[in-house]
C-alpha positions as a printed NumPy array, in Angstrom:
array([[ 42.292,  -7.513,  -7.072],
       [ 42.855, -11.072,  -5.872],
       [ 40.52 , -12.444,  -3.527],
       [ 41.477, -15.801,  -1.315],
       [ 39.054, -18.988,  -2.253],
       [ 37.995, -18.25 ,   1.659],
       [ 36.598, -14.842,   0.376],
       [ 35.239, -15.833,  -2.447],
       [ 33.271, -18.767,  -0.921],
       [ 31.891, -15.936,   1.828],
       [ 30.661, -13.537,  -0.404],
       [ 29.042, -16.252,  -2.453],
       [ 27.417, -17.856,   0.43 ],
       [ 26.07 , -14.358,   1.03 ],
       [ 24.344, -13.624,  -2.488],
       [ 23.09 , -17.738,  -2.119],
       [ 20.774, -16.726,   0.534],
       [ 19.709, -13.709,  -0.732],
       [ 15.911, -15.022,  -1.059],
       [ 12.511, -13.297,  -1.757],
       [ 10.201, -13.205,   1.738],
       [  6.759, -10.353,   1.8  ],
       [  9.025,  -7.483,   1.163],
       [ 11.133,  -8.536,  -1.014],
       [ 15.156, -10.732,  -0.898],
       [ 15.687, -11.503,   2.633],
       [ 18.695,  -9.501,   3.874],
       [ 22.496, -10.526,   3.304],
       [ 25.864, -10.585,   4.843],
       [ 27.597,  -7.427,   4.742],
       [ 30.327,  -7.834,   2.957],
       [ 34.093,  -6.336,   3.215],
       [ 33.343,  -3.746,   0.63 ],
       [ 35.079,  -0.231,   2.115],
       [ 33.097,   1.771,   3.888],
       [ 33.585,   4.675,   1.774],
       [ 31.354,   3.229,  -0.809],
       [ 28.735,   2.853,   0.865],
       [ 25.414,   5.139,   1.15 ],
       [ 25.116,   6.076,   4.36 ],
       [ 21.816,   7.309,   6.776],
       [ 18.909,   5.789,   8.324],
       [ 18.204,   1.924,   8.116],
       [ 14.946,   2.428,  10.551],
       [ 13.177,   5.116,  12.899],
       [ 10.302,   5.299,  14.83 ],
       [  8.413,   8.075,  16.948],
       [  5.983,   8.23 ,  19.452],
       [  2.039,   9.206,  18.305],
       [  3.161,   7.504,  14.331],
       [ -0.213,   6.262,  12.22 ],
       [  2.005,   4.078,   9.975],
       [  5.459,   3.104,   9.641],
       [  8.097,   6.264,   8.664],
       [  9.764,   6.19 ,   5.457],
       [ 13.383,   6.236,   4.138],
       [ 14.102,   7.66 ,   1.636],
       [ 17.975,   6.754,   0.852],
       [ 18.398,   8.269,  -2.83 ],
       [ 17.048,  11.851,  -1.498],
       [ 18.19 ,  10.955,   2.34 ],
       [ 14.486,  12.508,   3.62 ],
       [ 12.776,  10.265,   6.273],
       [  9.039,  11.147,   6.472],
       [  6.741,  10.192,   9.466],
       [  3.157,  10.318,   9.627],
       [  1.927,  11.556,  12.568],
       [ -1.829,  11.58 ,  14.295],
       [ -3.365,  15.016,  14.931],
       [ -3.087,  15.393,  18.12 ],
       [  0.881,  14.934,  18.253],
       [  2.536,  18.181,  18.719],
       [  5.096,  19.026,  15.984],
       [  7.496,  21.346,  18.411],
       [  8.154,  18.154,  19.907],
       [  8.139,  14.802,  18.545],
       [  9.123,  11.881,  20.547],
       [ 11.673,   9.631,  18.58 ],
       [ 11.61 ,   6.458,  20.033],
       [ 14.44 ,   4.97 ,  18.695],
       [ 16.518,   4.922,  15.472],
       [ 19.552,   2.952,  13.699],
       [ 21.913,   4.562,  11.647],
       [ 24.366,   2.895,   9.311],
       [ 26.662,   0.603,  11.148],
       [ 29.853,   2.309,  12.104],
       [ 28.265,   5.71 ,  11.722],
       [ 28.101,   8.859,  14.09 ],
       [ 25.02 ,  11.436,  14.11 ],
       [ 25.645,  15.302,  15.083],
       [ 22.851,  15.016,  17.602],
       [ 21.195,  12.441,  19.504],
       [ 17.629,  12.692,  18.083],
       [ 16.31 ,  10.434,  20.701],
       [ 13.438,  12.488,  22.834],
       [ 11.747,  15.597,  21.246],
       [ 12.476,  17.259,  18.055],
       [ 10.896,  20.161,  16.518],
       [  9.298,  18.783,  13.099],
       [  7.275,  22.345,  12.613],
       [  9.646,  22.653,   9.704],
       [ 12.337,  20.227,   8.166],
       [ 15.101,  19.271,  10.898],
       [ 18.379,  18.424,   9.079],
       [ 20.71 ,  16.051,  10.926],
       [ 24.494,  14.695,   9.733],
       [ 25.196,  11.439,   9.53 ],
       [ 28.822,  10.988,   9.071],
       [ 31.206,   7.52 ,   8.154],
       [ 34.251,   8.933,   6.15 ],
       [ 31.745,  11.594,   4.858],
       [ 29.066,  13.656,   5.936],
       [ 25.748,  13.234,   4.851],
       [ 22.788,  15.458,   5.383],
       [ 19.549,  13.843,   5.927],
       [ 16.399,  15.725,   6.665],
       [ 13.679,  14.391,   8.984],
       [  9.874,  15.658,   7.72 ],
       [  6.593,  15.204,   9.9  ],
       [  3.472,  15.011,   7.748],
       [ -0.085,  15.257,   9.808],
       [ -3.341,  15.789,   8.849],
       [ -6.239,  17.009,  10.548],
       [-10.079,  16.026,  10.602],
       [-11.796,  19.032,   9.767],
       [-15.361,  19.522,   9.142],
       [-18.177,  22.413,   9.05 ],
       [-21.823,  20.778,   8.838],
       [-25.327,  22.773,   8.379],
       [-28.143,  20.266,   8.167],
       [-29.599,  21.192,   4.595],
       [-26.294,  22.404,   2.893],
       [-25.562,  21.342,  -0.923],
       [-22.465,  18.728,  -0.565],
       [-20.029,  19.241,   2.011],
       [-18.294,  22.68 ,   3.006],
       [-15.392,  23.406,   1.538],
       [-12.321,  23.761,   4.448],
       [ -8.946,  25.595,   2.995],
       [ -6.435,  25.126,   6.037],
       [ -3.573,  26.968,   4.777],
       [ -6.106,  30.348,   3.745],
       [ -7.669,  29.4  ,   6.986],
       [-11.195,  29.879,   5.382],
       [-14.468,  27.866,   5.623],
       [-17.353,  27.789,   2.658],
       [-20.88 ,  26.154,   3.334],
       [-22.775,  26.13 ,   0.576],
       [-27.085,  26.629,   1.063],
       [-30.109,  26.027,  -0.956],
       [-31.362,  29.815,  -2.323],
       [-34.468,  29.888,   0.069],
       [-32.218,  29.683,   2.884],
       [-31.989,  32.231,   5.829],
       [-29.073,  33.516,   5.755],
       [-29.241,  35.568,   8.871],
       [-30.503,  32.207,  10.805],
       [-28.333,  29.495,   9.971],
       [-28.382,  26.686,  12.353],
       [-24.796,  24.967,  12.763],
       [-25.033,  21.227,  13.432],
       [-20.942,  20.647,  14.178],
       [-17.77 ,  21.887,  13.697],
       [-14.074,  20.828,  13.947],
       [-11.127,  22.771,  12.694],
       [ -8.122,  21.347,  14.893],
       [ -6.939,  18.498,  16.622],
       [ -9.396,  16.317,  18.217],
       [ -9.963,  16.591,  21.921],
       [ -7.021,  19.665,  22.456],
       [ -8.892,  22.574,  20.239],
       [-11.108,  25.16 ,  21.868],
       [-13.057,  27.442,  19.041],
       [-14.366,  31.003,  20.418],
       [-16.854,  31.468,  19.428],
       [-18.075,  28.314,  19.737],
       [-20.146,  27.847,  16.834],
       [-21.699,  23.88 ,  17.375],
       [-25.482,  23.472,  18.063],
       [-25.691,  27.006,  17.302],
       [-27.963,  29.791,  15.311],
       [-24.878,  32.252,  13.432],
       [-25.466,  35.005,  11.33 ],
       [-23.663,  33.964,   7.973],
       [-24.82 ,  36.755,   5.8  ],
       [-21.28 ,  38.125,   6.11 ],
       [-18.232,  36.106,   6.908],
       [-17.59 ,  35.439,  10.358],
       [-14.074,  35.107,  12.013],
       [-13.862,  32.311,  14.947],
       [ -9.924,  31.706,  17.039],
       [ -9.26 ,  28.288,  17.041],
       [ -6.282,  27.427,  19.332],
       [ -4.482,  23.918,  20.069],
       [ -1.28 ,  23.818,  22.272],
       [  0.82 ,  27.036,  21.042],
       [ -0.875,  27.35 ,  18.054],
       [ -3.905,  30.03 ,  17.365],
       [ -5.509,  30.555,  13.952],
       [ -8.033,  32.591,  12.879],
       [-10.197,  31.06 ,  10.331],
       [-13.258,  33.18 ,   8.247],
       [-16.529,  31.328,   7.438],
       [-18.395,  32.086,   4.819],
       [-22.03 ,  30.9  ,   3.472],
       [-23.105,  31.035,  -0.625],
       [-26.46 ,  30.458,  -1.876],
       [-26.169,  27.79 ,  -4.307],
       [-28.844,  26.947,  -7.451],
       [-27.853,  23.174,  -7.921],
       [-30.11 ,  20.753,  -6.86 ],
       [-28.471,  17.394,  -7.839],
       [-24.974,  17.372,  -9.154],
       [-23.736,  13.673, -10.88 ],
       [-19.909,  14.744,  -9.664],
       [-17.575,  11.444, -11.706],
       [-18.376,   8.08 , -12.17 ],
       [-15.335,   5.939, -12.411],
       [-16.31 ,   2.501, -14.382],
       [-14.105,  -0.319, -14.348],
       [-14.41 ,  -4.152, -16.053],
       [-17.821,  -5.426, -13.859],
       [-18.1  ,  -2.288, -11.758],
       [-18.741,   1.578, -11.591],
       [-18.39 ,   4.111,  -8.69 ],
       [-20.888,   6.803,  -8.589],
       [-20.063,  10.221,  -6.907],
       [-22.968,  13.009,  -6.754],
       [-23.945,  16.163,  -4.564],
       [-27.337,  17.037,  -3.323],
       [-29.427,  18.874,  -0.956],
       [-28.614,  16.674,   2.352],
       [-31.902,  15.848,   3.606],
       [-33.496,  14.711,   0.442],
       [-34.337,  12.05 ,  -0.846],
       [-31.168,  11.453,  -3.246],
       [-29.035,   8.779,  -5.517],
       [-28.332,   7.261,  -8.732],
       [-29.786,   5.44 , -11.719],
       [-28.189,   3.482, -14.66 ],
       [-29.25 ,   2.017, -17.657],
       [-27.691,  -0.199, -21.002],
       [-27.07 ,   2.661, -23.533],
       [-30.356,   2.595, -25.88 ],
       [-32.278,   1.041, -23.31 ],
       [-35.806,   2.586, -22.295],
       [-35.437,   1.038, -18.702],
       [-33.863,   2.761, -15.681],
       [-32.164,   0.769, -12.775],
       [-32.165,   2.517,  -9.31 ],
       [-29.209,   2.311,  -7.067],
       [-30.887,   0.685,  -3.892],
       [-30.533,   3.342,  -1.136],
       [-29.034,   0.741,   1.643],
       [-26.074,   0.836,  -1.06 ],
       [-25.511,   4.281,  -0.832],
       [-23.007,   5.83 ,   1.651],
       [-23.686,   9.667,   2.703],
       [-21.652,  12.415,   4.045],
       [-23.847,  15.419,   4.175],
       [-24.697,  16.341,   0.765],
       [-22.156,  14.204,  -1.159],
       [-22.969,  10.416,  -1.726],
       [-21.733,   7.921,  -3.522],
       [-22.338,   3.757,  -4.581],
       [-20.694,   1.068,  -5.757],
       [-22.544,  -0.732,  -8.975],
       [-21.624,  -4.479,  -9.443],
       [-22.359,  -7.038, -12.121],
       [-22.26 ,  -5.234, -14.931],
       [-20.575,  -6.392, -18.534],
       [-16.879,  -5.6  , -19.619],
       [-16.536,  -3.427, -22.518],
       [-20.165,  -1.797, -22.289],
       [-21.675,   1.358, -22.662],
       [-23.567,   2.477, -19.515],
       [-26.168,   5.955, -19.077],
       [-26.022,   7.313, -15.66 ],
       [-27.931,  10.246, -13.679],
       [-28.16 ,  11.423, -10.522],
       [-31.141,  12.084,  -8.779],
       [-32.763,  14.535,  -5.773],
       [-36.464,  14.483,  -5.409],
       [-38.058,  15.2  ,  -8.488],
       [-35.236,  16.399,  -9.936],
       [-32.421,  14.988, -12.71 ],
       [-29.084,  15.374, -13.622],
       [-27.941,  15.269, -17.74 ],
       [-27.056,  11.712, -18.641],
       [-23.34 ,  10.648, -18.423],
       [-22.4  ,   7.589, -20.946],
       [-19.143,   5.31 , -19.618],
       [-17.519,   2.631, -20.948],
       [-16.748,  -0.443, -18.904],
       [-13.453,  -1.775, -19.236],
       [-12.013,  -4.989, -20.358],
       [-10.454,  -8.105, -18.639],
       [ -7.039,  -8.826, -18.773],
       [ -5.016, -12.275, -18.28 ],
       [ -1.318, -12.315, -16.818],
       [  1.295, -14.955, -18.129],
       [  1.573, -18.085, -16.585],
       [ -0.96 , -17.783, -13.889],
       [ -1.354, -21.606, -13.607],
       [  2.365, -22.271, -13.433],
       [  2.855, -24.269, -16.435],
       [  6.098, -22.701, -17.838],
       [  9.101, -23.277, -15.975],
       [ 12.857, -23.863, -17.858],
       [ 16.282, -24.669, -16.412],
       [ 19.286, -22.393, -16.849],
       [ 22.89 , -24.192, -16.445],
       [ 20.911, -26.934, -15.001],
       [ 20.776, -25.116, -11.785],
       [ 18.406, -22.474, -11.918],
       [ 14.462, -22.904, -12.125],
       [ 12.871, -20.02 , -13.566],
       [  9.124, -20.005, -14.051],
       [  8.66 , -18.614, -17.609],
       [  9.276, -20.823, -20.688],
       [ 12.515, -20.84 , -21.844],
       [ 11.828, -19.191, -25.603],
       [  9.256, -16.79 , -23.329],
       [  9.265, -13.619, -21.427],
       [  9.426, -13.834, -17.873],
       [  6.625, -12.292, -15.557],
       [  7.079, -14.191, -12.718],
       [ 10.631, -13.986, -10.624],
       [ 12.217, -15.728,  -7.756],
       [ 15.298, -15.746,  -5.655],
       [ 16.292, -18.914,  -7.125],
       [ 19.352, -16.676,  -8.429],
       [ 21.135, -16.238,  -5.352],
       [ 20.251, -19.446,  -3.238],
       [ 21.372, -22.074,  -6.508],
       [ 24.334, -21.207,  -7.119],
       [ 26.066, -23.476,  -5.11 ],
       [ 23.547, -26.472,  -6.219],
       [ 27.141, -28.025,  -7.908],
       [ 28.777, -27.62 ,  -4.832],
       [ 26.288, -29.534,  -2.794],
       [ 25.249, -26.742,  -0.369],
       [ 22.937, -24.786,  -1.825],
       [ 19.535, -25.095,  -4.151],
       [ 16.895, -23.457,  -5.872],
       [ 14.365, -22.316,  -2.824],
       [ 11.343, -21.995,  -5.626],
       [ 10.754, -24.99 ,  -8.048],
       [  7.95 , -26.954, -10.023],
       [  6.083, -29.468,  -8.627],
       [  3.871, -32.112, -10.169],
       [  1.338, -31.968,  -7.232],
       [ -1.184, -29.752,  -8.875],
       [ -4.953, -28.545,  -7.336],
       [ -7.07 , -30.5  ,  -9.577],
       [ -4.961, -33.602,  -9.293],
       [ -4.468, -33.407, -13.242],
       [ -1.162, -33.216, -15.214],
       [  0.963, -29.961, -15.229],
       [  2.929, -28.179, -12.661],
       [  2.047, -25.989,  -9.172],
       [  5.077, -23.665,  -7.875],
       [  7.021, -25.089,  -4.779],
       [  8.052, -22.656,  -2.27 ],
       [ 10.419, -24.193,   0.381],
       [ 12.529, -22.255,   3.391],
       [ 15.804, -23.37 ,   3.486],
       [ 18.923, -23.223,   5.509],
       [ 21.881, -22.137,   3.229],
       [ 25.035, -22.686,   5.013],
       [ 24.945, -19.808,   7.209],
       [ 21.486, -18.29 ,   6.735],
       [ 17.712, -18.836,   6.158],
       [ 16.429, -18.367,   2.419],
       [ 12.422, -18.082,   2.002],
       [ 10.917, -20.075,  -0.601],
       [  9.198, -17.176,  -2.606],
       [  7.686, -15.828,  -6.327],
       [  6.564, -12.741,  -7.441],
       [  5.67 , -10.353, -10.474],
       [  8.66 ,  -8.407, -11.393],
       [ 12.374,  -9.122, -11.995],
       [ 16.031, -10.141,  -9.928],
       [ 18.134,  -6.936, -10.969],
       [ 21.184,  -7.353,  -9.55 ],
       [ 23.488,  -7.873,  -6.493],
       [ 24.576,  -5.335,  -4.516],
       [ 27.818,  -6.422,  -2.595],
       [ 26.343,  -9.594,  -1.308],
       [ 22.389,  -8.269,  -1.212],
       [ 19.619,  -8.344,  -3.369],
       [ 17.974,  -5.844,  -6.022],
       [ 14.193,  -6.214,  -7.296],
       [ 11.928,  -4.761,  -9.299],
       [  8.506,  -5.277,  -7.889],
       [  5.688,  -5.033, -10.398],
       [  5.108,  -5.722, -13.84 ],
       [  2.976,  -3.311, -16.441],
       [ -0.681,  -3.47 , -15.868],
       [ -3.714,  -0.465, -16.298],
       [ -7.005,  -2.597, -15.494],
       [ -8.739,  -2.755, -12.233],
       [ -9.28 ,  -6.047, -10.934],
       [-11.185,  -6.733,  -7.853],
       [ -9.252,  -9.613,  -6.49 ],
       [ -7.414, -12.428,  -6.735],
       [ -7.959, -15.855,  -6.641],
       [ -6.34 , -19.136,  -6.489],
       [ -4.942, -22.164,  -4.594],
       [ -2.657, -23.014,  -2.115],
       [ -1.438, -25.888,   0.163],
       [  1.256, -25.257,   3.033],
       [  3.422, -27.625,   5.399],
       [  3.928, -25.055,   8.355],
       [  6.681, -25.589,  10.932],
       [  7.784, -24.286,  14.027],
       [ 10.366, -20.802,  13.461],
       [ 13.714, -22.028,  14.17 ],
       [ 15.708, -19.003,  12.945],
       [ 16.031, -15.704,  13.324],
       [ 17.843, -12.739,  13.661],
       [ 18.058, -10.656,  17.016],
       [ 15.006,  -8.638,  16.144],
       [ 12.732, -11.274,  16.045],
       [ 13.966, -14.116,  18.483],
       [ 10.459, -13.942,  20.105],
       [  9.094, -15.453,  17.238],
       [ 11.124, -18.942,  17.509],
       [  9.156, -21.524,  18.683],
       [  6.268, -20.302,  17.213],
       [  4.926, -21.428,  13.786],
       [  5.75 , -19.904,  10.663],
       [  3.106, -17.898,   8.228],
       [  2.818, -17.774,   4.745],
       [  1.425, -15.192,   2.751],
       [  0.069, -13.833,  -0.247],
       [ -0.165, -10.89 ,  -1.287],
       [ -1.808,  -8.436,  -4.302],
       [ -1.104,  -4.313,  -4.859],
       [ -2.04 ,  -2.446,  -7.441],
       [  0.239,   1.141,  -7.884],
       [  0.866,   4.071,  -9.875],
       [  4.245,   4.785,  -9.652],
       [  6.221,   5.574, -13.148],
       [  8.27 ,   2.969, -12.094],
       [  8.221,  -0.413, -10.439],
       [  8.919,  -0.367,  -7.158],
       [ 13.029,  -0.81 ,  -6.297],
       [ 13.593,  -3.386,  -3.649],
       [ 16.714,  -2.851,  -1.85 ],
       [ 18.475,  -5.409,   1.011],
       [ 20.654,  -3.744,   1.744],
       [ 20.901,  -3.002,   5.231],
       [ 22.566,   0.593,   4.188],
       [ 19.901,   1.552,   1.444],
       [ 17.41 ,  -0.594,   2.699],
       [ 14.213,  -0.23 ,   0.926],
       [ 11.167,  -2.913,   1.157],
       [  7.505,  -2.738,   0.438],
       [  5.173,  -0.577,   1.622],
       [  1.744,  -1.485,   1.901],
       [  0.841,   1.688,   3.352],
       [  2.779,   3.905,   0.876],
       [  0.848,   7.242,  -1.517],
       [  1.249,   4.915,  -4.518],
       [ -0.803,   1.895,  -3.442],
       [ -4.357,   2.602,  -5.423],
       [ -5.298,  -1.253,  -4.121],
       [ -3.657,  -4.467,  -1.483],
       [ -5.247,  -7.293,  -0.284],
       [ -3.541, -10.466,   1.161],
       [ -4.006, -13.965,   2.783],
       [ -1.992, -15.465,   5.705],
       [ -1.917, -18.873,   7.157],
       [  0.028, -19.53 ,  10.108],
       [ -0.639, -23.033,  10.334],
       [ -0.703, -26.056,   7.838],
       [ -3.036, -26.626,   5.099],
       [ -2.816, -30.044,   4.268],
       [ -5.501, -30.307,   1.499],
       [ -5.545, -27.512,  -1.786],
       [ -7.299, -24.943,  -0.441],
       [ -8.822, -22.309,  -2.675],
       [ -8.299, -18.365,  -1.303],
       [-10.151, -15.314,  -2.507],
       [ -8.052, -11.95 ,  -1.908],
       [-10.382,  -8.701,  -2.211],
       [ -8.441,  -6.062,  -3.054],
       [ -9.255,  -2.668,  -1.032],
       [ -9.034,   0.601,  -3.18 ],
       [ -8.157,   3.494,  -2.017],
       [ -8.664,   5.906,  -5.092],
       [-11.348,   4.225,  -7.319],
       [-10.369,   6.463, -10.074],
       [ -6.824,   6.344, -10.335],
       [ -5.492,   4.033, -12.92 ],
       [ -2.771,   1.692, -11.795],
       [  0.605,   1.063, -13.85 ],
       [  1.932,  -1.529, -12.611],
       [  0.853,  -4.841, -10.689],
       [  2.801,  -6.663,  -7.793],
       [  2.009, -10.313,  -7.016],
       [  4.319, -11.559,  -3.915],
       [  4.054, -14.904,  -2.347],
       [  6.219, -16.84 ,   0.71 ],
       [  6.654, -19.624,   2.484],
       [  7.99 , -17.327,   5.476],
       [  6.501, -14.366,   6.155],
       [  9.695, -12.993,   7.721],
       [ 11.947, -14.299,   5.541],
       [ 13.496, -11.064,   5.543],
       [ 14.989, -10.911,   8.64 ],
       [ 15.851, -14.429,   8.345],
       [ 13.485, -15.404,  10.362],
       [ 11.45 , -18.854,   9.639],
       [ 11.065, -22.454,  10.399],
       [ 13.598, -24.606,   8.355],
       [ 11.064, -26.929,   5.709],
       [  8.435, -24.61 ,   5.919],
       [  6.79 , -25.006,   2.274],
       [  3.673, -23.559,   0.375],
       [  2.742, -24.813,  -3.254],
       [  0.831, -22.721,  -5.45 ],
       [ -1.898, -23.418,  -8.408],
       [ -4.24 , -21.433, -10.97 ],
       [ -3.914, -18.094, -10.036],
       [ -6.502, -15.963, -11.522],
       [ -8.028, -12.088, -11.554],
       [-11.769, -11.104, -10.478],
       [-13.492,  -8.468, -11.822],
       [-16.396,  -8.339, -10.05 ],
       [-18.116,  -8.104,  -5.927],
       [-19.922, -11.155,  -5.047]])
């Protein structure tokens, strides 16, 4: 097809400011592509009562929202919602919807397309009995309750500290079984109702002979994670030793963190690639020995910057030129038009370096590209393609150790927001932030990025995947090279990641094209920590 030299300058201009921001390549012009090709659905939602931002799903077309307990499934509020631009839905969803089960809704633009909308909610539930082994075990969907006892106790005359089997605040329980004496010598049947809902849930008591239990220890490079079960009550916790040694080390009790019987500590300082002995303890009494192995460290490529090369003399790319790339940027979209005197790389080298010595530090710099605002940005992973006039990225890059931060230094010149789209025009005026940011997941893949406003698809911080994320922000300048120290947060400190994401920006919302026009961080000796201060 032949395309005027007016079209073709558009759609360039549109992939040139495709540029990385904290989620990924800010978002493009839509381009003139027709509409039949294009996936259509969701591009955001929100509902009244959410604990964390809903997801879209575009490949499956399933939007999931995470609800707190006490919002009532029958009817969830929708706030708002945007569908593909020139669109239609079957039904307004705006108000309450019925998310007991999946609700399936059309979203139509040449085609029809049937997207399903899926509430997920969890509930706090607990059973405690001062003196139980560990915690009680709580089955919602067979509706059953098991509290496990030391054998000497009284069946007949159990005393029942608290309990909580619905949402918090709307559940009555009848009977009413907190601060009370029950009979759990055969199973006993309490209604719990909430709202519309009434269950009937059976609790049961066993008499159990374990007195200490060492349940998994999960050792890393520096550090282990201890996880045991005892009596609650007694005295309890955890010892470690060299493997050979004669000498025990015990886990100081203020490091210990209880819920009823179960406990568990975090050990730090200890040496990579080592062989550890571990027991639990309750009283008197001692578990077998466990033997672990610590792990080793690993180093990522160019983590002080060095290695940059030059494609076509207009693209920077920060890997050396006969090396493999780690590190990415948007460079590809914003230079293109460096020979036509508009555009530029957004992400260069930079001889202004932390210690002051010879070598390079990464420039980030926001920039105005003819029509929009490109981020200055790097990150672990890879450019992928263009879609229409949008981005593609694949966030992460290979990785199965378990750092416990990540260092380095920065410098930023922060100015005042100038741009924006109509989402955020309450941020102009207001200065800029950069970030940092660190995740460690275990997906089987990197994680897409998509700009796309159609099959939009950014990070998730909050997402199943994410076994660790920390970050750093600064929303003003940092004149001098500052040093930062991100501690990454697990969440699962024995799941082992497979990939690693490293995203940094001069522009926080970069994305929406939204930033302050010079705003520019520079970036120097990155490096991993394996250890807790």
């Amino acid at each position: 097809m032949k395309m005027t030299s007016n079209r073709i300058f558009n759609s360039a201009v549109a992939v040139a400011v495709t540029a990385l921001s904290m989620t990924g390549l800010v978002s493009c012009l839509e381009d003139d592509i027709p509409y039949a090709r294009i996936p259509v659905g969701f591009t955001a939602i929100s509902a009244e009562g959410e604990t964390a931002a809903a997801t879209i799903n575009t490949e499956n077309r399933l939007v999931t929202l995470t609800l707190g307990e006490k919002v009532d499934k029958s009817a969830v509020n929708i706030t708002s919602y945007t569908i593909t631009d020139g669109a239609s839905i079957s039904a307004d969803i705006t108000g309450g919807i019925d998310l007991t089960n999946d609700y399936r809704v059309t979203i139509s633009l040449y085609q029809d397309y049937e997207w399903v909308i899926r509430a997920n909610q969890t509930i706090e539930r607990y059973f405690n009995i001062p003196g139980q082994v560990g915690t009680s075990v709580i089955d919602p969907a067979g509706k059953r309750v098991v509290a496990f006892l030391p054998t000497d106790t009284d069946l007949k005359t159990v005393s029942v500290a608290s309990v909580k089997l619905g949402p918090d605040g709307i559940t009555t329980m009848t009977p009413d079984l907190n601060n009370s004496t029950v009979d759990l010598s055969k199973p006993v049947e309490v209604t719990v109702a909430y709202r519309n809902v009434t269950e009937t849930w059976t609790i049961y008591a066993e008499l159990s002979e374990t007195v200490v239990s060492l349940d998994r220890v999960d050792a890393w490079t520096n550090v282990m994670w201890l996880y045991g079960t005892a009596q609650e009550g007694l005295e309890s916790g955890f010892e470690y030793r060299l493997q050979g040694s004669e000498e025990w080390t015990r886990v100081d009790q203020g490091s210990i963190d209880r819920n009823g019987g179960e406990y568990s500590a975090r050990v730090a300082h200890l040496s990579a690639n080592t062989s550890y002995e571990v027991r639990a303890y309750s009283g008197e009494n001692y578990t077998e020995i466990t033997t672990v192995m610590t792990e080793g460290t690993v180093e990522l490529p160019n983590m002080g910057f060095e290695d940059w090369w030059h494609e076509d003399d207009k693209i920077w790319n920060p890997w050396a030129a006969d090396g493999t790339s780690f590190w990415d940027t948007g460079n590809d979209g914003a230079a293109s038009f460096a020979s036509w005197g508009i555009g530029g790389n957004v992400t260069t080298p930079d001889t202004d370096t932390w210690d002051g010595g010879s070598g390079y530090s990464a420039k980030l710099e926001t920039t105005y590209v003819v029509v929009k605002l490109a981020g200055g940005n790097i990150f672990a992973g890879s450019y992928v393609a263009t879609d229409g006039t949008n981005g593609i990225l694949s966030f992460g890059r290979e990785f199965t150790a378990r750092p416990t931060r990540l260092r380095g230094y920065w410098k930023y010149n922060c100015t005042t927001i100038s741009d924006s789209d109509n989402e955020h025009e309450y941020l102009e005026g207001r200065p800029d932030t950069a970030i940092v940011y660190a995740a460690l997941i275990d997906k089987p893949e990197p994680i897409e990025i998509r700009t796309n406003p159609s099959t939009r698809q950014l990070f998730d911080r909050n997402a199943d995947y994410i076994i660790a994320y920390g970050e750093v922000q600064s929303g003003e300048s940092i004149p001098n090279w500052t040093e930062f120290d991100i501690e990454l947060e697990y969440r699962r400190t024995n799941a082992v990641p497979t990939y690693i994401v490293i995203v940094a920006t001069a522009s926080k919302y970069a994305d929406y094209f939204t930033g302050g026009r010079g705003s520019t961080v520079w970036l120097d000796n990155f490096s991993l920590g394996w250890d807790y201060d």
